[in-house]
ChimeraX commands (.cxc) that place a marker at each C-alpha (Angstrom):
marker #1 position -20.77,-63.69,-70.76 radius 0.5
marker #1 position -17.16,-63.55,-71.59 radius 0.5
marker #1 position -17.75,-64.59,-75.39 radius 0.5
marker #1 position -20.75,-61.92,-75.79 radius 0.5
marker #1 position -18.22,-59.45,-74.74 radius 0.5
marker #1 position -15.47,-60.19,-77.31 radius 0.5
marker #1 position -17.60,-60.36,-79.74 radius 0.5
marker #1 position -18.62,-56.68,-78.71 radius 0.5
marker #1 position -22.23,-54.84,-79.03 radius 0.5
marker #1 position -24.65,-54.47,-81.09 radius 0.5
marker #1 position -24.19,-50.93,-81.61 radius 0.5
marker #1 position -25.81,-48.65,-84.39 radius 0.5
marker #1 position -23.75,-45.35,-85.87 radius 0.5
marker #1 position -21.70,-43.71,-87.30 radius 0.5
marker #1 position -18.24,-42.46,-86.75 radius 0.5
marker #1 position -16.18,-39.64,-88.20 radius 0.5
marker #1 position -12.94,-40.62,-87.76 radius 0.5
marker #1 position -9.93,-38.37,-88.01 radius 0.5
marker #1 position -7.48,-40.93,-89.49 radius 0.5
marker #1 position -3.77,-40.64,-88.30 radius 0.5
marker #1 position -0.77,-40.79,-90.15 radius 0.5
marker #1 position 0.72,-44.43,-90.66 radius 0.5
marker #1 position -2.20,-46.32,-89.69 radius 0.5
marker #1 position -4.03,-48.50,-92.41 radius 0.5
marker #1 position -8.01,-47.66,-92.85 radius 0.5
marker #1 position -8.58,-51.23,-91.66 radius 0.5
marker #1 position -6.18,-50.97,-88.96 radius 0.5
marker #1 position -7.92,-47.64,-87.69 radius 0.5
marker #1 position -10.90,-49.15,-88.11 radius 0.5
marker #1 position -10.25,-51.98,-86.18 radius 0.5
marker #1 position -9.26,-50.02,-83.41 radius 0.5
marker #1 position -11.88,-47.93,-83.30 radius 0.5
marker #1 position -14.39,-50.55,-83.45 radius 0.5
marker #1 position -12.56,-52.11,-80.15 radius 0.5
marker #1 position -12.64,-48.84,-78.53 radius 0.5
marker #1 position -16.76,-48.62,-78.77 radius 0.5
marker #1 position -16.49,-52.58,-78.28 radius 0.5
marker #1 position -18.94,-52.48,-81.65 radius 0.5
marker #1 position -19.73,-56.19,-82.81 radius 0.5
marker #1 position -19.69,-54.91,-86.58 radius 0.5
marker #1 position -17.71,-52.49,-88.54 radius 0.5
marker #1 position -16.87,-51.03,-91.70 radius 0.5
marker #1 position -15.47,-48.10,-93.05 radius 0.5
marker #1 position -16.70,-46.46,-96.55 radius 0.5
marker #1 position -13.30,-45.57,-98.34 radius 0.5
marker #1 position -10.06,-46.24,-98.10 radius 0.5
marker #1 position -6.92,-43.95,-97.16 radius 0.5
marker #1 position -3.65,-44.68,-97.65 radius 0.5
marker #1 position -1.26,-44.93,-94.86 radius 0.5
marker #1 position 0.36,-42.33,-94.98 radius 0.5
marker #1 position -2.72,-39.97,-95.51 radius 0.5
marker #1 position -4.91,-38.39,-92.88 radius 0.5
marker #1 position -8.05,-37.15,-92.29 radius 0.5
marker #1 position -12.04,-37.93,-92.94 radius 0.5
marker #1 position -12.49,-42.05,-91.71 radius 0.5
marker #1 position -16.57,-42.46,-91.99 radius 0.5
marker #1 position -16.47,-46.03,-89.95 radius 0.5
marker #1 position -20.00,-47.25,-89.96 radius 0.5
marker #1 position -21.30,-49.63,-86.91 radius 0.5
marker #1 position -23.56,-52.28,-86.91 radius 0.5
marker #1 position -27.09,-51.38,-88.59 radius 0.5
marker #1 position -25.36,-48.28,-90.47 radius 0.5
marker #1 position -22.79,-50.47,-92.40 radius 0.5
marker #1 position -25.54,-49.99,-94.86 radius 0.5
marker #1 position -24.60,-46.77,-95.99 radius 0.5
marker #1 position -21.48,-47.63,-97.19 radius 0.5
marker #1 position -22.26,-48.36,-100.42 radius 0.5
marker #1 position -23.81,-44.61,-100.80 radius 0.5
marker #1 position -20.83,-43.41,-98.95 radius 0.5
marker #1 position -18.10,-45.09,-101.86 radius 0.5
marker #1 position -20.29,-43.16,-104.46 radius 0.5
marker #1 position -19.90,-40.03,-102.30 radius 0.5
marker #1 position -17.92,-37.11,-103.32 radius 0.5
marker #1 position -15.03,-36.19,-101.67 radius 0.5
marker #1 position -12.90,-33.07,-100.72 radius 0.5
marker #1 position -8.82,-33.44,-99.86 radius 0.5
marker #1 position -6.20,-31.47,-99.03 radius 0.5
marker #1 position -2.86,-32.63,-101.51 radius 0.5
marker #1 position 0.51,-31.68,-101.07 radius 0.5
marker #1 position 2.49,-31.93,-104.22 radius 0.5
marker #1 position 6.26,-32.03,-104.44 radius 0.5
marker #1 position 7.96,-30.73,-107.60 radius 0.5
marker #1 position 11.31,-32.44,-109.23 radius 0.5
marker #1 position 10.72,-35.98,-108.57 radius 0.5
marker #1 position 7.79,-38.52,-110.14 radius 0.5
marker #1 position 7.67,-41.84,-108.20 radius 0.5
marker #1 position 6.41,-45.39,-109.38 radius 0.5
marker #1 position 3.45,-45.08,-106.96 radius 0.5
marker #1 position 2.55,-41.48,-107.54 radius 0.5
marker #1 position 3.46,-40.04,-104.09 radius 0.5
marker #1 position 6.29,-40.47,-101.68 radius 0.5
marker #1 position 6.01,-43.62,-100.55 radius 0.5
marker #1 position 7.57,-45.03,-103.91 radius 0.5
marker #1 position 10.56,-45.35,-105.95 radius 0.5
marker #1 position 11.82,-42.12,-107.68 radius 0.5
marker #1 position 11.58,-43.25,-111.48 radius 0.5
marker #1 position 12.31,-39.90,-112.80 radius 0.5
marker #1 position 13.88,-36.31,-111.63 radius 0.5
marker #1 position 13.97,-32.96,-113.06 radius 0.5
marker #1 position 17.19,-31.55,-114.20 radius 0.5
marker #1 position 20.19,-30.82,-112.21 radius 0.5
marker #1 position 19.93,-27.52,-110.56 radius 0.5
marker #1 position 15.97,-27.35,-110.87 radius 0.5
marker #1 position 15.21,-24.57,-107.98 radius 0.5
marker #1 position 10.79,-25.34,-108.56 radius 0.5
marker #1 position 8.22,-23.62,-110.47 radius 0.5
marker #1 position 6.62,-20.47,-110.58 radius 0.5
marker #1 position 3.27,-19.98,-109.12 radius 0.5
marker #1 position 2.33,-19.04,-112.69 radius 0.5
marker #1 position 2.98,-21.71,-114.40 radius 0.5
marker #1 position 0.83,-23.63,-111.94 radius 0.5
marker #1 position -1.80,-21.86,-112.00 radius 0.5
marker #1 position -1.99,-21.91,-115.80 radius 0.5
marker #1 position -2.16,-25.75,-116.25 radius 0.5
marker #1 position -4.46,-25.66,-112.80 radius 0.5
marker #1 position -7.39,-24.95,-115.22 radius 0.5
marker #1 position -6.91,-28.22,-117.29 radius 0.5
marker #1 position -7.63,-30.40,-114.54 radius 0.5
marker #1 position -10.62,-28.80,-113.60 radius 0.5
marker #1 position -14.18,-30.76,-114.56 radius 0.5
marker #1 position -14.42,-33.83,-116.63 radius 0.5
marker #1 position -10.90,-35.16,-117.08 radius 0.5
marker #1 position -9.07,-38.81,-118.06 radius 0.5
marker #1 position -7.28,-40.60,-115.95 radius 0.5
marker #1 position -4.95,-43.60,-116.20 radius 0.5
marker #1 position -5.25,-45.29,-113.27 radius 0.5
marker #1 position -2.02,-45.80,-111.12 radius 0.5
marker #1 position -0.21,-49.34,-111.31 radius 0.5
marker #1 position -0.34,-49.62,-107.71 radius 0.5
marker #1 position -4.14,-49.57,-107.16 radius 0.5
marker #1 position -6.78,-52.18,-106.02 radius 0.5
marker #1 position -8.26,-52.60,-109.01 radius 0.5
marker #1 position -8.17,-56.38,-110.39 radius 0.5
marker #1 position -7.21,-57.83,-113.34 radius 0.5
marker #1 position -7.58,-61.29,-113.87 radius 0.5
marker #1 position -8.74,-61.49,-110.38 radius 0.5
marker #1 position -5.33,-60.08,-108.50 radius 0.5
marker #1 position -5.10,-56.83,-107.86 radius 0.5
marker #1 position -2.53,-54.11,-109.93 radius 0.5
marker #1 position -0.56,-53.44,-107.29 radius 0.5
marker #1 position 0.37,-57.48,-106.76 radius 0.5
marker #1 position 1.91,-57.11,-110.57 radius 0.5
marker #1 position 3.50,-53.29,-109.60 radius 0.5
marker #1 position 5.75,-55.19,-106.53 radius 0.5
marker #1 position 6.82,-57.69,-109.60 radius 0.5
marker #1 position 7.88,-55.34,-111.97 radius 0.5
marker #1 position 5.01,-55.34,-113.95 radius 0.5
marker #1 position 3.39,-52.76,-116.01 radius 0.5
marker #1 position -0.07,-53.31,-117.96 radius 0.5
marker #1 position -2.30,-51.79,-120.14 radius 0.5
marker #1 position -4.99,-49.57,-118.40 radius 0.5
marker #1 position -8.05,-48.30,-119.49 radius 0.5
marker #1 position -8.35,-44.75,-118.78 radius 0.5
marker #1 position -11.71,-43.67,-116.71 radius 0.5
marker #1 position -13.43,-40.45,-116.36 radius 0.5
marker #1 position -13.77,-38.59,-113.18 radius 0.5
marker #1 position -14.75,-35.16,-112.48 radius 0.5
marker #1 position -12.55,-32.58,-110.70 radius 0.5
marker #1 position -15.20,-30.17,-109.02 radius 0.5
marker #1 position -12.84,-27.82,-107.54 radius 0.5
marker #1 position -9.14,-27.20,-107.60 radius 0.5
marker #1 position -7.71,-24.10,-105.65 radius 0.5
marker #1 position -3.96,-23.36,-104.58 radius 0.5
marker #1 position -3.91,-23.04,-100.68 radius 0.5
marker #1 position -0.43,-22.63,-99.82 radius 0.5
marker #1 position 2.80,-22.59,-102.69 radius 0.5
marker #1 position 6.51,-22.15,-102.00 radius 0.5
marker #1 position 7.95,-23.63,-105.20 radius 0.5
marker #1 position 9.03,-26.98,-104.56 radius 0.5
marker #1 position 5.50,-27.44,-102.83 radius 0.5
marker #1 position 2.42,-26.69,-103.29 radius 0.5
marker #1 position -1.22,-27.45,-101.24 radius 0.5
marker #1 position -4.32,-27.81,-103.54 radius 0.5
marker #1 position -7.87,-28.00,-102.08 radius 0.5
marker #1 position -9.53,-30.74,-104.48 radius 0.5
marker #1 position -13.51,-31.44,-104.30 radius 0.5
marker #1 position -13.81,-34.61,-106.47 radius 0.5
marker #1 position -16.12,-37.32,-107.75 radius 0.5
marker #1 position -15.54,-40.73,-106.63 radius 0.5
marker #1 position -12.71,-42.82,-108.18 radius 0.5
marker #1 position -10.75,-40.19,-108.37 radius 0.5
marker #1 position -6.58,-41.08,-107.92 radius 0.5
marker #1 position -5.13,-37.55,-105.85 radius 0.5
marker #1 position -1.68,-39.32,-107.29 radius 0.5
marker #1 position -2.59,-39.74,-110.47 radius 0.5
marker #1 position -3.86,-36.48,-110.42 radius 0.5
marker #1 position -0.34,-35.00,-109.03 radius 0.5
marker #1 position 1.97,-37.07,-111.38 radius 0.5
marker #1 position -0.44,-35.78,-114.41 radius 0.5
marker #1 position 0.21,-32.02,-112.92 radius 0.5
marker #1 position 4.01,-32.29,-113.03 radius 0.5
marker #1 position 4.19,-33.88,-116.58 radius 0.5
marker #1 position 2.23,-30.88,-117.60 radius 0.5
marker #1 position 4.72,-28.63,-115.89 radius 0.5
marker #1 position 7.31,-30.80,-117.27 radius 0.5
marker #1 position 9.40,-31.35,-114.23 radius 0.5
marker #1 position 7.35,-33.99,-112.79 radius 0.5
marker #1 position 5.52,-34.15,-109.27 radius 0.5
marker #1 position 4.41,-36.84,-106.94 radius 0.5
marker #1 position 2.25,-36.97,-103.58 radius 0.5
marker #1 position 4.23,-35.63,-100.53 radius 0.5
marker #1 position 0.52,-35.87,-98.69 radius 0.5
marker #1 position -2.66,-35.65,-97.98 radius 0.5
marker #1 position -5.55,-35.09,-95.71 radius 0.5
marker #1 position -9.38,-35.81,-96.19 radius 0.5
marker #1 position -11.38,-33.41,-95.30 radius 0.5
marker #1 position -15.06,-34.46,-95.95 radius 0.5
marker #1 position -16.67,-37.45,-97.56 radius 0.5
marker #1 position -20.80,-36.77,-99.13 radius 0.5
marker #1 position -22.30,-34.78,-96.60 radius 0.5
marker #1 position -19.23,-35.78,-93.10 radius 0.5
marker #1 position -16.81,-33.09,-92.62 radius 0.5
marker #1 position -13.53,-33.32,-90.74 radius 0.5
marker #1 position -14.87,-30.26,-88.34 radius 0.5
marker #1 position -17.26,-32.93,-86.84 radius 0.5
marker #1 position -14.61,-35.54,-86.74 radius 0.5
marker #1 position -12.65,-37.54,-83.34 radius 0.5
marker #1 position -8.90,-38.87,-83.16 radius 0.5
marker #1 position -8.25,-42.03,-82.57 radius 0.5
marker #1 position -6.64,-40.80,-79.01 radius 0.5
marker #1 position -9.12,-38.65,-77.95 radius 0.5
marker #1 position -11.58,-41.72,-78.23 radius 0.5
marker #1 position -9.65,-44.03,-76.68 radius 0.5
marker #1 position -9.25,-41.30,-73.88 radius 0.5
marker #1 position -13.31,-41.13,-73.86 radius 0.5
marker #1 position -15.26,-42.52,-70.61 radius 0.5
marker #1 position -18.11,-43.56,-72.67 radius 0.5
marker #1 position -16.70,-43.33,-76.52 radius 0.5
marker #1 position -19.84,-45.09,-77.55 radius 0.5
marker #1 position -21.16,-41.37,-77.21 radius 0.5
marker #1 position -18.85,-40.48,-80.50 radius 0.5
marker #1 position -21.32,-42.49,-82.55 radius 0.5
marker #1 position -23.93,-40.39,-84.70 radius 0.5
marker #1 position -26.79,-42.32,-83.83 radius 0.5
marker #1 position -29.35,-43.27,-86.90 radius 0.5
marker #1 position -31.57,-41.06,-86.30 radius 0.5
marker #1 position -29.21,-37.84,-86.74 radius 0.5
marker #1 position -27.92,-38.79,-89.75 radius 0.5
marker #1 position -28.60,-37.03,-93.16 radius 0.5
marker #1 position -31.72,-37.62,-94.69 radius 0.5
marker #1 position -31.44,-40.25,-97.70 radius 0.5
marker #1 position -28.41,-41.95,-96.50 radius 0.5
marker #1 position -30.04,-45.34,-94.67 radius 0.5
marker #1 position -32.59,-47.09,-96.53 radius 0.5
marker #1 position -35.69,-46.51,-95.13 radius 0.5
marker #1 position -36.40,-49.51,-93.56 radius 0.5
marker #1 position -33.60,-48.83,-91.34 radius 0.5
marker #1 position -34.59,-45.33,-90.54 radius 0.5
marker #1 position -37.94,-46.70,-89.31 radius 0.5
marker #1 position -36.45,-49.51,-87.10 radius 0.5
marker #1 position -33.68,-46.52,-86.02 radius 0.5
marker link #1:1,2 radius 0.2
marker link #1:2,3 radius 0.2
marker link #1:3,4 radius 0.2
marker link #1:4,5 radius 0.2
marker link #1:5,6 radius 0.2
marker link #1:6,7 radius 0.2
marker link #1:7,8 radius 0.2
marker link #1:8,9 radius 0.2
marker link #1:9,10 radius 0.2
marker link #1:10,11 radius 0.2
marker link #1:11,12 radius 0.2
marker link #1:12,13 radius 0.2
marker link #1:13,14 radius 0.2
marker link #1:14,15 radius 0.2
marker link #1:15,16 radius 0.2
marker link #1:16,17 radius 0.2
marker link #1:17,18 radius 0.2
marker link #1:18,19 radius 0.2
marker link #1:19,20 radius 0.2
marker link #1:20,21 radius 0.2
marker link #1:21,22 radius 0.2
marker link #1:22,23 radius 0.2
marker link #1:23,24 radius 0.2
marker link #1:24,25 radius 0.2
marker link #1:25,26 radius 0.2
marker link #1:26,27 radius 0.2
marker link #1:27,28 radius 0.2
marker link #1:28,29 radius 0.2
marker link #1:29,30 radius 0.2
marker link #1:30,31 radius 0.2
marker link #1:31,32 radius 0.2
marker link #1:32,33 radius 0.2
marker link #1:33,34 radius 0.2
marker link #1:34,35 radius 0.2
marker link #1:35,36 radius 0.2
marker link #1:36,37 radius 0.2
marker link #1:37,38 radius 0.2
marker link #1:38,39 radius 0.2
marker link #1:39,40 radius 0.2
marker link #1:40,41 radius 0.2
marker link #1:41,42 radius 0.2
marker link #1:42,43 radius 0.2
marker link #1:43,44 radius 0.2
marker link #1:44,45 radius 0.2
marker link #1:45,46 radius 0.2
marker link #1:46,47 radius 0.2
marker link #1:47,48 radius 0.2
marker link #1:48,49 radius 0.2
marker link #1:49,50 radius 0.2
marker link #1:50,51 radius 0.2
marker link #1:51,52 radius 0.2
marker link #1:52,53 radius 0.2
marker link #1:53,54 radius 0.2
marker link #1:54,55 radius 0.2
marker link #1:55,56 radius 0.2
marker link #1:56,57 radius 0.2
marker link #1:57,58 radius 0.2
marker link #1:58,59 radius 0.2
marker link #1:59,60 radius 0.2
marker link #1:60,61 radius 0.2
marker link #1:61,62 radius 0.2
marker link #1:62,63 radius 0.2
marker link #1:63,64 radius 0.2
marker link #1:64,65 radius 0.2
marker link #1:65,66 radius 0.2
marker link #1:66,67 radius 0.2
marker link #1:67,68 radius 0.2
marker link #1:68,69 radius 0.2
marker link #1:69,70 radius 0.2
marker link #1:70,71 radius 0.2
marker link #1:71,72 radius 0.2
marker link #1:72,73 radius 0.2
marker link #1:73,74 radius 0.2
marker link #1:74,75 radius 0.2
marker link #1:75,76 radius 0.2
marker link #1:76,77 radius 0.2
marker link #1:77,78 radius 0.2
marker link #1:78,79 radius 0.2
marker link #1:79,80 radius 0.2
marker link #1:80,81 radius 0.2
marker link #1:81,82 radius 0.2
marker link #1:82,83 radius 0.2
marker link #1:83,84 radius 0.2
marker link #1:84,85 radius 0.2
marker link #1:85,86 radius 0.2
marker link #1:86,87 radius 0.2
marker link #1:87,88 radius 0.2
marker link #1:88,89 radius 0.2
marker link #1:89,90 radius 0.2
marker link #1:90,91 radius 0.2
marker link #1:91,92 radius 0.2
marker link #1:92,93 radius 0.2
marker link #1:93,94 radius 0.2
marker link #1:94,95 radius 0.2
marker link #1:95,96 radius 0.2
marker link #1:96,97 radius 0.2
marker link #1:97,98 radius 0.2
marker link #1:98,99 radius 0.2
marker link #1:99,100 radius 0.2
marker link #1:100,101 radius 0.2
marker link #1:101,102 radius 0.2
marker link #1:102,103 radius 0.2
marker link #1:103,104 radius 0.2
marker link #1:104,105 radius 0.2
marker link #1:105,106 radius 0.2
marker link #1:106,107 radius 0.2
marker link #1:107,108 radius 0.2
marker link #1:108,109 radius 0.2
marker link #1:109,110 radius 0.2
marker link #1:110,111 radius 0.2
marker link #1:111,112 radius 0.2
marker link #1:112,113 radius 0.2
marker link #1:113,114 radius 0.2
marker link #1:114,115 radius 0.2
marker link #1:115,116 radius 0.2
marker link #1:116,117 radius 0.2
marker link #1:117,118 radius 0.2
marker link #1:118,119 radius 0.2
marker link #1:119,120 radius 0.2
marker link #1:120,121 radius 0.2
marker link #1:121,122 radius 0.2
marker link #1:122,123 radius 0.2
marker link #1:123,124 radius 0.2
marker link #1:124,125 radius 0.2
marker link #1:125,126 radius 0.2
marker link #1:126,127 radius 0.2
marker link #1:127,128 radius 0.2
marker link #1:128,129 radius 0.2
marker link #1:129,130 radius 0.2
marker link #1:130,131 radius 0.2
marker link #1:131,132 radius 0.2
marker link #1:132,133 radius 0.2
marker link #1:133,134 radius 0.2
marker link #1:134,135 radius 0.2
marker link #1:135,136 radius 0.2
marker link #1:136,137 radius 0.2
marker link #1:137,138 radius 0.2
marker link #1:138,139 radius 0.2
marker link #1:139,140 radius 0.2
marker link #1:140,141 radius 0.2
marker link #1:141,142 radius 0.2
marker link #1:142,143 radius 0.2
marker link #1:143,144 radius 0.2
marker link #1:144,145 radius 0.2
marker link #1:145,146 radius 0.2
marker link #1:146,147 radius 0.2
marker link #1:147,148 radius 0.2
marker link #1:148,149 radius 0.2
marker link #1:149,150 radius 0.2
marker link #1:150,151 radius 0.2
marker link #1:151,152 radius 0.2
marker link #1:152,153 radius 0.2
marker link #1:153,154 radius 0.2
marker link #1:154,155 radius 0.2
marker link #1:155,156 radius 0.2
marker link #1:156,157 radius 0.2
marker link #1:157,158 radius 0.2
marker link #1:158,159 radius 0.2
marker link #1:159,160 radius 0.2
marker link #1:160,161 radius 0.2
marker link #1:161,162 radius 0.2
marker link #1:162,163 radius 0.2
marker link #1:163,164 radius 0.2
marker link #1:164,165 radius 0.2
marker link #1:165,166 radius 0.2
marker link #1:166,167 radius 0.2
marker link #1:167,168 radius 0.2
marker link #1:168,169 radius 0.2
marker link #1:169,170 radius 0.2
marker link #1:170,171 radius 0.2
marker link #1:171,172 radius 0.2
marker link #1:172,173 radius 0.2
marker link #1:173,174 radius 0.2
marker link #1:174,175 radius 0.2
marker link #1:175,176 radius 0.2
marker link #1:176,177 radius 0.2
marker link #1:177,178 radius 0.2
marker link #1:178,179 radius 0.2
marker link #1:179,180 radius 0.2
marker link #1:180,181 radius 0.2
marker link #1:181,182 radius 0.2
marker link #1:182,183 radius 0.2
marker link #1:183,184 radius 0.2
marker link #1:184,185 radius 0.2
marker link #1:185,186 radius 0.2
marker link #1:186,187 radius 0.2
marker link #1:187,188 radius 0.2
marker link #1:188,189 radius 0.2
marker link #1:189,190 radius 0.2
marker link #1:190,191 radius 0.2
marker link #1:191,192 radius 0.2
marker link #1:192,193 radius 0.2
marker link #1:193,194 radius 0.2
marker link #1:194,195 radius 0.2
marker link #1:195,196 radius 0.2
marker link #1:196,197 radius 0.2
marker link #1:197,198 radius 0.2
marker link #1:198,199 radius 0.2
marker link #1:199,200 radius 0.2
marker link #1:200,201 radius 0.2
marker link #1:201,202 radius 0.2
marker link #1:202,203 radius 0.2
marker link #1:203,204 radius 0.2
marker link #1:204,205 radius 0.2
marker link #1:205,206 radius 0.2
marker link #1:206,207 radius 0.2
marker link #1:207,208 radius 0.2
marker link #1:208,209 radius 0.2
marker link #1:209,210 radius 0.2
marker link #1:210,211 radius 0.2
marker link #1:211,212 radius 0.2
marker link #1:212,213 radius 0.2
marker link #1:213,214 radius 0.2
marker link #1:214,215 radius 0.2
marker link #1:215,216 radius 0.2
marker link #1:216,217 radius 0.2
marker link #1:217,218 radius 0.2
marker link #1:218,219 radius 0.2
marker link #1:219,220 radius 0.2
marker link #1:220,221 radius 0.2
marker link #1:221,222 radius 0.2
marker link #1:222,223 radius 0.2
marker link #1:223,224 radius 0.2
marker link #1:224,225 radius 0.2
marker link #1:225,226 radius 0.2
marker link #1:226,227 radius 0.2
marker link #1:227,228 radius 0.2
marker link #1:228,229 radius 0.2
marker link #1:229,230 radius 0.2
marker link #1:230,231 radius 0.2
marker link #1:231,232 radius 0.2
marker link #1:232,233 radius 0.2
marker link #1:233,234 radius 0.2
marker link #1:234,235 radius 0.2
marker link #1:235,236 radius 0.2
marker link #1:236,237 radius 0.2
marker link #1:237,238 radius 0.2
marker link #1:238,239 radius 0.2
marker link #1:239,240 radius 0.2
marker link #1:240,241 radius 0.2
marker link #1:241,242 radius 0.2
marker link #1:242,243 radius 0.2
marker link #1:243,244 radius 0.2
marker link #1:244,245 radius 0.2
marker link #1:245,246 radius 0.2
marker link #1:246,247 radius 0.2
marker link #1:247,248 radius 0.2
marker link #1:248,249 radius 0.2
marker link #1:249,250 radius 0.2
marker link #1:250,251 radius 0.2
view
């Protein structure tokens, strides 16, 4: 009996997660899995550390949508800081270049004249440190060396780009993306435009394909659940199209 139990359940759903800060996805995943003692787990896109918001963990039989889930669009909330560009894009890098001495921020202006150019079909160089492989290892093992390669720059589309909140050293965007989309790219592109570069100061995920953060759990207030197997979106409830439908009969 003991074994069956660490090993968990075999439970089927789905789980919007509101992802803390400092947490890895895996590590949030992990513990949210233990929490619903699931047997199987897996999350459909990644979040860094230091970003919040929109975790879609998948359990058991619904693992399957993650592949449909990585293709999903997505919709953040960025925070970029003016003055300073960082060798990671946001602010958990090394500054590699500031703005002149005495620079007091931008105008709300100037930002929202460049705002247009990132809207729709854009290029984008993807960042250093990234997951993507070359030669096997991924670009971020050659960022913590020192170095810097060639990269192919992809296409993603920018949906919808709004100013929420701007103080002139700062400013909140609502972004609607496709996937593959870099939010740090896309905030170190927006302060070479402005020419006094920008990086990442945060972020927050606020729906991924058809999940929205409004229908989403913390981590505490699951582990302070009874029964936190009842957090799970059953099969059953969940959009049409997303499980293939040999699932949704068996479901």
């Amino acid at each position: 009996m003991r074994a069956s139990k660490r090993r968990g359940q075999l439970l089927d759903g789905v789980l919007l997660l509101d992802k803390p800060e400092g947490l890895s996805s895996n590590h949030a995943l992990q513990r949210a899995k233990r929490t619903v003692d699931a047997r199987k787990a897996g999350h459909t896109g990644t979040l860094d550390p230091f970003a919040t918001g929109l975790l879609v963990c998948c359990m058991g039989r619904a693992t399957k949508i993650c592949g449909t889930m990585l293709e999903a669009d997505k919709t953040y909330e960025a925070t970029l800081r003016f003055g300073e560009e960082t060798d990671s894009g946001d602010l958990t890098g090394h500054v590699t270049m500031r703005a002149p001495e005495g620079f007091g921020g931008i105008t709300q202006q100037a930002l929202m004249q460049v705002l247009p150019e990132f809207r729709g079909e854009i290029e984008q160089i993807p960042p250093m440190y990234s997951a993507l492989k070359r030669d096997g290892k991924p670009l971020y093992e050659y960022a913590r060396q020192g170095i810097e390669l060639e990269r192919p720059p992809r296409r993603v589309t920018i949906h919808e780009l709004e100013l929420l909140d701007f103080d002139g050293m700062t400013a909140r965007l609502l972004v609607d993306c496709s996937k593959g989309t870099y939010i740090r790219t896309l905030a170190q592109d927006i302060g070479r435009r402005l020419g006094c570069g920008a990086h990442l100061h945060a972020l927050r995920r606020t729906r991924v394909g058809p999940f929205s953060i409004t229908d989403s759990i913390s981590l505490e207030a699951l582990q302070a659940m009874e029964r936190p197997q009842e957090a799970l979106l059953p099969l059953h409830a969940l959009p049409a199209g997303l499980m293939p439908v040999a699932s949704q009969s068996k479901g």
